[in-house]
C-alpha positions as CSV (number, residue, x, y, z in Angstrom):
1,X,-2.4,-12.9,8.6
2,X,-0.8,-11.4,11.8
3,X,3.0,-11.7,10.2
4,X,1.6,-10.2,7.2
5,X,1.4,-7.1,9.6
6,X,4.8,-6.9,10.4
7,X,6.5,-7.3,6.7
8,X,7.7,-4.5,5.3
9,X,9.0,-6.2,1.9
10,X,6.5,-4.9,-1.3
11,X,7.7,-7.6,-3.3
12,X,6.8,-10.6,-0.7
13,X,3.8,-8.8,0.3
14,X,2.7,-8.6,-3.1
15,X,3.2,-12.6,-3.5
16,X,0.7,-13.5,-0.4
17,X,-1.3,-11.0,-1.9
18,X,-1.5,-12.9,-5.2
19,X,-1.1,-16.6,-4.0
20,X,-2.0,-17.5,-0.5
21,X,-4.5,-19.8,-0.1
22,X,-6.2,-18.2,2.7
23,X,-8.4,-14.9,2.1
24,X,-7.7,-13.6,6.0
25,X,-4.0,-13.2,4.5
26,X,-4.4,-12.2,1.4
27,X,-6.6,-8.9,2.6
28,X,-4.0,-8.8,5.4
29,X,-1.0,-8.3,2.9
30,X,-3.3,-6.0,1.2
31,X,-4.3,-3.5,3.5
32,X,-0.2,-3.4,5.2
33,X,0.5,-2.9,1.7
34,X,-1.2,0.5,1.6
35,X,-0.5,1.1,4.9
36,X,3.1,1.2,3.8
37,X,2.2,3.1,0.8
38,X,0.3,5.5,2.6
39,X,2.8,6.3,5.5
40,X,0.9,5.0,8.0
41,X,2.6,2.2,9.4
42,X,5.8,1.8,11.1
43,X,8.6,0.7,8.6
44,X,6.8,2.5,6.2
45,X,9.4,3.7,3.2
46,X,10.9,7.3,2.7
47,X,7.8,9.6,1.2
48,X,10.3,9.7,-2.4
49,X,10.1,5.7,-2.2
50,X,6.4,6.2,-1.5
51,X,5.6,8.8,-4.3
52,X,8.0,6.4,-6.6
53,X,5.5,3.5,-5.6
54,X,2.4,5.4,-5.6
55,X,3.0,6.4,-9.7
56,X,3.7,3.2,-10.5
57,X,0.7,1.1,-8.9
58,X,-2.7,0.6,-10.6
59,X,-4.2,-0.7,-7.8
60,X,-7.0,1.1,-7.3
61,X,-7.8,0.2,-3.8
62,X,-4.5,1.1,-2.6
63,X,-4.5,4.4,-4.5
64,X,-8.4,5.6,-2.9
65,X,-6.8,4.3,0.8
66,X,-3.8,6.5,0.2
67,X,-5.8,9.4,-0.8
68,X,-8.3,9.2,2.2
69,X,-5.6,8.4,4.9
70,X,-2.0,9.5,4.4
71,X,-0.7,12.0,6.2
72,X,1.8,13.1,3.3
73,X,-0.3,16.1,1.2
74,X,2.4,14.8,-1.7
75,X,1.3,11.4,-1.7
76,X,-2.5,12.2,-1.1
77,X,-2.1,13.9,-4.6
78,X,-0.1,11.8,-6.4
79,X,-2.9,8.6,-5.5
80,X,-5.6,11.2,-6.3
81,X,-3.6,12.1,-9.9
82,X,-3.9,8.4,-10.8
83,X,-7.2,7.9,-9.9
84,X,-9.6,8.3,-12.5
85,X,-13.0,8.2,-11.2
């Protein structure tokens, strides 16, 4: 859970996310993935990666996180755009 903090890779991220055994992980991948997405974390991708990203997800946890905490108006409105409640 603690390395999961430190990866900055969606794509591996997104694998513990799906498959680890462990439920301390799998939130842990989860929540540094919208951390990334949001802009909040360090190593966090350019805000045209993040908008990119942001449109593309259907996660609807990472989209309500994004719109609540990122600091980038941009991607606060592009998460809010794709939310539908």
């Amino acid at each position: 859970a603690a390395a999961s903090g430190r990866i900055t890779d969606f794509s591996l991220l997104d694998e513990i996310h799906q498959r680890d055994e462990e439920p301390s992980v799998r939130e842990a991948a989860s929540l540094r993935i919208m951390a990334l997405l949001a802009g909040t974390a360090e190593g966090a991708p350019n805000s045209e990666t993040r908008l990119r990203l942001i449109r593309l997800t259907g996660n609807r946890d990472a989209l309500a996180y994004i719109a609540r905490n990122s600091p980038d108006e941009m991607c606060q409105q592009a998460a809010i755009e794709r939310l539908d409640d």
